[in-house]
N, C-alpha and C positions, 0 to 999 in steps of 0.2 A: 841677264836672266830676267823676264818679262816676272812680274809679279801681279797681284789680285786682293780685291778688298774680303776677306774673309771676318763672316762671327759665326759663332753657335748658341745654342739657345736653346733653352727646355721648361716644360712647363707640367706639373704632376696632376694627371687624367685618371685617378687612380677610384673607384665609385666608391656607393654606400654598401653596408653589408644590406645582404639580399638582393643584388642584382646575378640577374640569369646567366651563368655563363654558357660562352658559346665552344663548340667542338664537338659536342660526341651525341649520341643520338638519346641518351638520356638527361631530362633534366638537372639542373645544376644552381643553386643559387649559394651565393657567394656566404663561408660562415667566418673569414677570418682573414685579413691581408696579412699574407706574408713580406712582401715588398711590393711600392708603389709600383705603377706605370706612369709610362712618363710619355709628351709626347716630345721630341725633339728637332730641331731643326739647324742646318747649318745654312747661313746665306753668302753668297755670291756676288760681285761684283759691286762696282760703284751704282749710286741712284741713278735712277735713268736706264739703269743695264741689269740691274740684280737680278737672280736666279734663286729661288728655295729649295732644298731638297730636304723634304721631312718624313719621320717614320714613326709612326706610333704603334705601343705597346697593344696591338686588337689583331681581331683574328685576318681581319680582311677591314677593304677600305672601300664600301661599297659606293657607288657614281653619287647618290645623293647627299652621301656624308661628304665627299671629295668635296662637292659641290661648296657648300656650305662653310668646310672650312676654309676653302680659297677665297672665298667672297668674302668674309670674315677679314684675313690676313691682308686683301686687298684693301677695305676699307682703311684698314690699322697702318699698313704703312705702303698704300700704293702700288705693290707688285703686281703685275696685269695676273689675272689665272691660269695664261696661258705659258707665264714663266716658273709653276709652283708647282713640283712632284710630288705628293704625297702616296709614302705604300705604307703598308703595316708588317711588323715583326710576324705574326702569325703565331700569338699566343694564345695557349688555349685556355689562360686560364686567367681570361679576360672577358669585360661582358658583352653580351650581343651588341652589335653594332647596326646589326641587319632589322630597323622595323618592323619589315611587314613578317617577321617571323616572331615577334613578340606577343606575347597574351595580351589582351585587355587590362588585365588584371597586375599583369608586369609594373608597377609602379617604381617601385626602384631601378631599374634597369631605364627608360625611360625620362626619369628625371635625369639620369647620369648622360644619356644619349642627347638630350637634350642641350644641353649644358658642354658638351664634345666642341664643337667649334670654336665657343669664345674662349675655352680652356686651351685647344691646341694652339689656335693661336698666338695664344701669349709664348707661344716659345718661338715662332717667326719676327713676333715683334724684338724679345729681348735678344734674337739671332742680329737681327737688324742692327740695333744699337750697338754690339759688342766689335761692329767689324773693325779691325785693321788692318795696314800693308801685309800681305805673306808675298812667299816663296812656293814652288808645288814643287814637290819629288813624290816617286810612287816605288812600289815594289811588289811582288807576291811570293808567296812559299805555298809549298804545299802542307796538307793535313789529310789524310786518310785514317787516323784514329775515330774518329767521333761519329764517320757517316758511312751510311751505306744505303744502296739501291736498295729499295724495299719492296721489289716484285722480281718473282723469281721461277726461271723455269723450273718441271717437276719431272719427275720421269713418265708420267702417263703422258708429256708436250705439251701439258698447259701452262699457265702464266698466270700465277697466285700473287695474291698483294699481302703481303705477311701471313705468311704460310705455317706461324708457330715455330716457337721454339725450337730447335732440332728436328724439326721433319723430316727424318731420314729420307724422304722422297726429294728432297732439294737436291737439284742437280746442279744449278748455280743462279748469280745474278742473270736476268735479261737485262741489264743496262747500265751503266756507267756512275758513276758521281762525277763532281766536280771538284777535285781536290784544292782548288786557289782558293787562300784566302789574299783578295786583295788589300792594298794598303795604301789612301794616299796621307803626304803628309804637309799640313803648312804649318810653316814656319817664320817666325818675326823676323826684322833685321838683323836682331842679335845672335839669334838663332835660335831662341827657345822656342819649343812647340804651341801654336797656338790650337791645332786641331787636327783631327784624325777622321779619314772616313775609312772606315771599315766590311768590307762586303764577302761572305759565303754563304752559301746552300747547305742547307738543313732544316727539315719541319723542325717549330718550336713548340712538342708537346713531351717533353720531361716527365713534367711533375702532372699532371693528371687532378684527382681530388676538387675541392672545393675552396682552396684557399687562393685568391688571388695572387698574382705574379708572372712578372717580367719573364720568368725562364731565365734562360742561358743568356741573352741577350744583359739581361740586368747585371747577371754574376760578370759579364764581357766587359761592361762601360765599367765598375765599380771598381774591376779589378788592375782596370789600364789606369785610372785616375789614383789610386795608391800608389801604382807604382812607376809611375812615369812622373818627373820633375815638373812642376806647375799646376799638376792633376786639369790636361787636355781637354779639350769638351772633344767627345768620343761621339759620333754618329754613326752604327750599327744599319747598314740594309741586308735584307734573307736575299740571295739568287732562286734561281730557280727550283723550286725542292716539293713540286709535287708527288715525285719518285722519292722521294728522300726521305730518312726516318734516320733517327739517334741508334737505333736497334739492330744489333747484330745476331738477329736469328740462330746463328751456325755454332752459335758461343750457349756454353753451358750453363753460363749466368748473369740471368735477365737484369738489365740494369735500367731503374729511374728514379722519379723522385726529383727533390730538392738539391739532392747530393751529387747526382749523375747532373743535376743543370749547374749547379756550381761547377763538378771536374767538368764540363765540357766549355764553359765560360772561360773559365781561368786557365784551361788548353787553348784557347783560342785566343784571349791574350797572351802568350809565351811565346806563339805564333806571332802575334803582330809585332810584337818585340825584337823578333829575329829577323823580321822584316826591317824595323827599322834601320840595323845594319848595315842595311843591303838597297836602302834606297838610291834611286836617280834622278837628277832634275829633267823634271819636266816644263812644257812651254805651260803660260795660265792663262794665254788669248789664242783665240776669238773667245768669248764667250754668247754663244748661238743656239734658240731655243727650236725646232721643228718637230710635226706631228705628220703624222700620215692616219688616212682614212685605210681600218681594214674592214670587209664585207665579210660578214663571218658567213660560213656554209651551213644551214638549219637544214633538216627537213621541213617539210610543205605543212607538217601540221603542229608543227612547233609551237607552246603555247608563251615562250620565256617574253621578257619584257621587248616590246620594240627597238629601246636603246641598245638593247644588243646585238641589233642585226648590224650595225655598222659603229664600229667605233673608235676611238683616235687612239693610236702608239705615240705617244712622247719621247724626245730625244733632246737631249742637252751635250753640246757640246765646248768643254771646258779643254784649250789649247789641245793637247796630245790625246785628253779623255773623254769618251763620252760614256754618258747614263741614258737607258736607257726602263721606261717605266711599262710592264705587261700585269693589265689586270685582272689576271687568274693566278691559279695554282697552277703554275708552268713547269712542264716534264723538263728536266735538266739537259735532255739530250737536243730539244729546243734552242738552249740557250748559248752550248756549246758550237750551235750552228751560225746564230746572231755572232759571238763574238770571233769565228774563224772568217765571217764576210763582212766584217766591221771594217771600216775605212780607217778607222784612228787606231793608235799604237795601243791603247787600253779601251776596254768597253765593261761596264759594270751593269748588271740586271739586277734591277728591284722587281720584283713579285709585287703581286696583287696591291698594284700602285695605280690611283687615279681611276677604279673601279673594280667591282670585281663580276664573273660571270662563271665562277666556280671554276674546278678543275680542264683542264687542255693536255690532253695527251698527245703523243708525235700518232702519225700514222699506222706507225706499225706496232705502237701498242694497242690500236686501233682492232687490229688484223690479227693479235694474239689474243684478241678478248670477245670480239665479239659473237663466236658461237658457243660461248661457256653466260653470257650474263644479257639481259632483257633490255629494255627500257624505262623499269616502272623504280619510281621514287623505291628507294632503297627504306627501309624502316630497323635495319640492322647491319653491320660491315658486311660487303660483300666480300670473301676474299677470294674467288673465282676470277675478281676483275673489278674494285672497288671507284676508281678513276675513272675506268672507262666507262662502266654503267652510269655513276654521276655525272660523266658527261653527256650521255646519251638522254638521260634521262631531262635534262634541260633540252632536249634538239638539235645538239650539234653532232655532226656527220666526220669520217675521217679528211683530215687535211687541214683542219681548222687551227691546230697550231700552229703548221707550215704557212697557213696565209698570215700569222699575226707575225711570225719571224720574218715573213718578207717586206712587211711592211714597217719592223723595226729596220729592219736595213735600209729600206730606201728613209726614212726617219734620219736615221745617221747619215745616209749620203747625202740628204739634205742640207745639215748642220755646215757641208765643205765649200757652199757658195756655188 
C-alpha cells in the first residue's frame, strides 16, 4: 500500500467588530462573533513535491486575494503557487473579501482584508510542519436531508430561484442535488487517524444576521474532532452549490439560524462517520499538479475584468483522487458532469477556488431564464432567475459553464501523464 507525507494546519482569520459582511444586497457590519473563522489547510506530499489544498471561512476567494495568499505561503515554506488550491466555504457571514466593493470609509473590513494573507498562511505553514507517513482510503454515503435544488419549475413554465415558502404554484425541482458526501481518510502506521478531507454541496447561508460565523462548516469540523479519537484535523471543501440552498421550500416550517447550522453540521458529521465504516484503500501516488486554460464566452460589450476572459482550472492529482478547483458559484449539474468524465476513481469540486467570477449556470438554466430576467445589475433577489441574471449581468453568454467543465476534464486528463 503506497503511502504520502500528510499535515493539517489552521490558522483563526476571524476580524474586528465592524467589519462589512458580505452576501445579501443589504449592508451588514459585524456586532458580535459567534465563532471564529478559520483558514485551514491540509498539505501534501514530501518537499520538492508538496501540494496545499486550503479553504477558508469567506464568501469567495477572489484572483487577487488567491494571489496574495500563495505568494505569502510560497515565500514561508516554498510551495511553487502553481501547487496551492485555495477555495472558500461560502460563508455569509463573513467579511467582504471583494475590495473593489468596499467603501472608503470601510476601515475595519480592510484592515482585516489586509492582514488575510499573512494570517492564512500560517495554517499552510503549520500544515507543513505537522506532516507524517499516512495511509489514504476513501468512501462516500449519501445525504439528501439538508439540501435541495433551489430553483424550481412553476405552473405558468417558468423557472423561479426560491419561489417562497409553499407556493402552491411549485410544480417541482428543475435540477438535481448532489447527494455525496465524500470522505477521504489518512491514517498513521498504527492506525490512528491523522486527517480527514471532507467534501459536499450546499450554500453556507444558515444563519443570516450580523454576528460572525463559520456556518455549518464550523459546527462540521467541531463536531468530528469531539468525537473521533485524536480529534483529526478535519479539512471541509463546498462542491458545487450555486443551485443549492439548506431550504426546503415544500415544508411548512422554515428552518435557519445558528441551530439549523448546528443540525446540518453535526448531520454531516454522522455522515462522515458512517463513511468511515465503509472506507477503501486507495493508491497515494502520483501526486500531479495541472491546469488548463478556459476562454470564457462574453458578449462584445462585456464590461467584467480582463482576467476573466481566460482563466486557469486547476487539477491535482493524488494516486486514485483528483481535486479539482472552479472559481465560481458552479451549478451542481456542472459538476455532476466533471466527475461522470473524470479519469480517476474519485474526483472532488471545490467551488469558488483560486478566484472568483460570480455565479455559472449550465446552459439550460440558461434557456429557462432568459426571457423572464434582463441584464442589468440586480439591486434586489431576482427570483424570476437570480443566477442567471448575475450572470448575465457580468457578460457571460450560455455555455460558459460547459467550457470551464471541459477544461476541468482535460485538467484531470492531464494529471494521467
Amino acid at each position: 500500500m503506497s503511502t504520502i507525507q500528510v499535515g493539517g494546519g489552521q490558522a483563526v482569520i476571524t476580524p474586528g467588530l465592524g467589519a462589512s459582511l458580505a452576501g445579501y444586497f443589504e449592508a451588514r457590519q459585524a456586532t458580535a462573533i459567534h465563532d471564529d473563522l478559520y483558514a485551514r489547510a491540509l498539505a501534501l506530499g514530501a518537499d520538492g513535491e508538496a501540494v496545499i489544498l486550503m479553504c477558508c471561512d469567506v464568501i469567495c476567494m477572489p484572483f487577487e486575494l488567491t494571489a496574495a495568499i500563495r505568494a505569502e505561503i510560497t515565500r514561508l515554506t516554498g510551495v511553487p503557487g502553481s501547487r496551492i488550491m485555495i477555495s472558500s466555504t461560502h460563508t455569509h457571514t463573513a467579511p467582504q473579501p471583494r475590495a473593489f466593493m468596499l467603501k472608503p470609509e470601510d476601515t475595519a473590513t480592510r484592515v482585516w482584508l489586509e492582514g488575510l494573507p499573512a494570517r492564512a498562511a500560517q495554517a499552510a505553514v503549520a500544515a507543513m510542519a505537522a506532516r507524517e507517513t499516512c495511509t489514504l482510503a476513501g468512501a462516500a454515503v449519501m445525504e439528501d436531508r439538508i439540501a435541495w435544488n433551489r430553483r424550481y419549475r412553476m405552473r405558468d413554465g417558468s423557472v423561479r430561484t426560491n419561489p417562497g415558502y409553499q407556493n402552491p404554484d411549485i410544480v417541482g425541482p428543475a435540477a438535481p442535488i448532489d447527494p455525496e458526501v465524500g470522505v477521504l481518510a489518512f491514517r498513521r502506521a498504527d492506525g490512528s487517524l491523522k486527517a480527514l478531507y471532507v467534501n459536499y454541496a450546499c450554500h453556507q447561508d444558515c444563519v443570516g444576521g450580523t454576528e460572525v460565523s463559520a456556518d455549518y462548516t464550523g459546527y462540521l469540523v467541531r463536531r468530528l474532532q469531539e468525537r473521533l479519537e485524536g480529534a483529526p484535523f478535519v479539512l471541509f471543501t463546498n462542491g458545487a452549490c450555486g443551485d443549492i440552498n439548506h431550504c426546503d421550500v415544500r415544508s411548512p416550517y422554515p428552518r435557519k439560524g445558528h441551530e439549523h447550522a448546528r443540525w446540518m453540521g453535526e448531520t454531516l458529521a454522522g455522515d462522515v462517520c458512517q463513511a468511515l465504516g465503509k472506507l477503501q484503500p486507495l493508491a497515494a501516488s502520483p501526486l500531479v499538479v495541472a491546469s488548463e486554460p478556459a476562454s470564457l464566452p462574453l458578449r462584445d460589450d462585456a464590461t467584467v475584468d480582463p482576467s476573466w476572459r481566460t482563466i486557469d482550472i486547476q487539477a491535482i492529482r493524488l494516486g486514485d483522487v483528483g481535486f479539482v478547483g472552479i472559481p465560481a458559484e458552479y451549478f451542481v449539474e456542472l459538476q455532476l458532469d466533471i466527475r461522470r468524465r473524470s479519469p480517476l476513481a474519485r474526483t472532488f469540486l471545490a467551488e469558488l477556488a483560486n478566484g472568483w467570477v460570480g455565479y455559472i449556470p449550465t446552459r439550460k438554466a440558461f434557456e429557462e431564464n432568459l426571457a423572464h430576467v434582463s441584464a442589468e445589475p440586480m439591486k434586489t433577489f431576482d427570483h424570476m432567475g437570480y443566477e442567471v441574471r448575475s450572470a448575465l449581468a457580468r457578460g457571460f453568454v450560455p455555455g460558459v459553464g460547459e467550457v470551464m467543465a471541459d477544461a476541468a476534464v482535460r485538467a484531470l486528463q492531464a494529471t494521467q501523464g
